[in-house]
N, C-alpha and C positions, 0 to 999 in steps of 0.2 A: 223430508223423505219418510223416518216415520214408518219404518215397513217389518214391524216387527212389535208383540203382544210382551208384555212381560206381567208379574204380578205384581198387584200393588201391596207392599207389606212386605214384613221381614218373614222368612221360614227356616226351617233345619230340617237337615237332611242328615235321616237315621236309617241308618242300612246297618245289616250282620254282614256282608260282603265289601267288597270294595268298591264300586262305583252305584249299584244299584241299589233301591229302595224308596222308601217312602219319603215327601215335604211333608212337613205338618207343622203348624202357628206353634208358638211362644208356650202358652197354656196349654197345646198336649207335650210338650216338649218335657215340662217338669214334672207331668204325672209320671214321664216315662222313665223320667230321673232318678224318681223316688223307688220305682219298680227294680230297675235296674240296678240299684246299690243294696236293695233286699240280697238281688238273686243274685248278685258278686259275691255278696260276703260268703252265702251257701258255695256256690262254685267253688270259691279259696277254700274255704275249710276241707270241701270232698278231696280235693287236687294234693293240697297236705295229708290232711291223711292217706290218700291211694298211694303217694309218693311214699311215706312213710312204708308203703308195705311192698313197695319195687313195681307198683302199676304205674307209674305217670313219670316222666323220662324228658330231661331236656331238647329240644327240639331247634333244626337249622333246617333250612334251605338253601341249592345251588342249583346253575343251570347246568346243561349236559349238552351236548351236540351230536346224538349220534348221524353219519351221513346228513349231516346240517342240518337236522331237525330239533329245534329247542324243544329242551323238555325240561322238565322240574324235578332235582333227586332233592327227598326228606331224608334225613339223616337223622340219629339221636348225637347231640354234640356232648361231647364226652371232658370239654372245658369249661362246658355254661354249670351254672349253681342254679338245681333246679328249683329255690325258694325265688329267683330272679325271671326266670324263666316263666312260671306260675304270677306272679307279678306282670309282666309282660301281655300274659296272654288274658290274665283277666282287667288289663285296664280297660275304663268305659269309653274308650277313643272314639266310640262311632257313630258320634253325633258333629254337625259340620254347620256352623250359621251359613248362610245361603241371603245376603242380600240382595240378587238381582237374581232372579227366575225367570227364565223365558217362558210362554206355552207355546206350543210346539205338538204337532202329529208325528215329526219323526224326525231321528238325528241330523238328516239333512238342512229340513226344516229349523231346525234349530240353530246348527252352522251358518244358515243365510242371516238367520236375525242375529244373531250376534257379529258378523261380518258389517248388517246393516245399520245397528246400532251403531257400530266402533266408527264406521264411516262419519254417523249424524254426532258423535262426543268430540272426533276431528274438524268435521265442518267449525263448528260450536267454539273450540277452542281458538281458531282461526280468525275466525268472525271477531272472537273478545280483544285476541292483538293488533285487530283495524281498528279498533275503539278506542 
């Protein structure tokens, strides 16, 4: 069947967001590595210090439902230890290994091939317990 593009090679996926962003190979991965634990260190240091002078403030999220509309209240939470919280928010979490990429023009697109795939790894599987 066979109805679906993927890449060949391993990639990661580095976003400042939560689902969106860029693939990029192995070797730009660790440039970005090295870049990015410069700019943390700097971040933690400002963030203590601001904290130190009552600018930077632990931080929570909830949902809300007015008239069943979800929404998102920010809060400053007033139990978190803001050394923890600064910790939290400058971890380098947002790099994700990515062995199987599809290409794809568009979400949909991409739902079929991975549908089409999962289909040809069950064939596959089936086929090896006739065997």
């Amino acid at each position: 069947m066979k109805d679906y593009k993927t890449y060949e090679g391993s990639l990661y996926h580095y976003t400042g967001s939560v689902n969106v962003g860029v693939l990029v190979k192995e070797s730009t991965i660790k440039k970005l590595a090295k870049l990015e634990a410069l700019h943390l260190q700097n971040v933690k240091r400002l963030l203590h210090d601001e904290g130190d002078r009552g600018n930077v403030f632990p931080s929570m999220w909830t949902l809300h439902h007015p008239e069943g509309k979800q929404t998102v209240v920010n809060f400053i939470d007033e139990t978190r230890d803001l050394n923890d919280s600064i910790r939290c928010a400058t971890n380098s979490g947002n790099v994700q290994h990515k062995p199987l990429v599809f290409i794809a023009s568009s979400m949909k697109e991409a739902q079929n091939m991975a549908d089409n795939r999962f289909i040809d790894m069950h064939h596959e599987k089936l086929a090896q317990k006739v065997d």
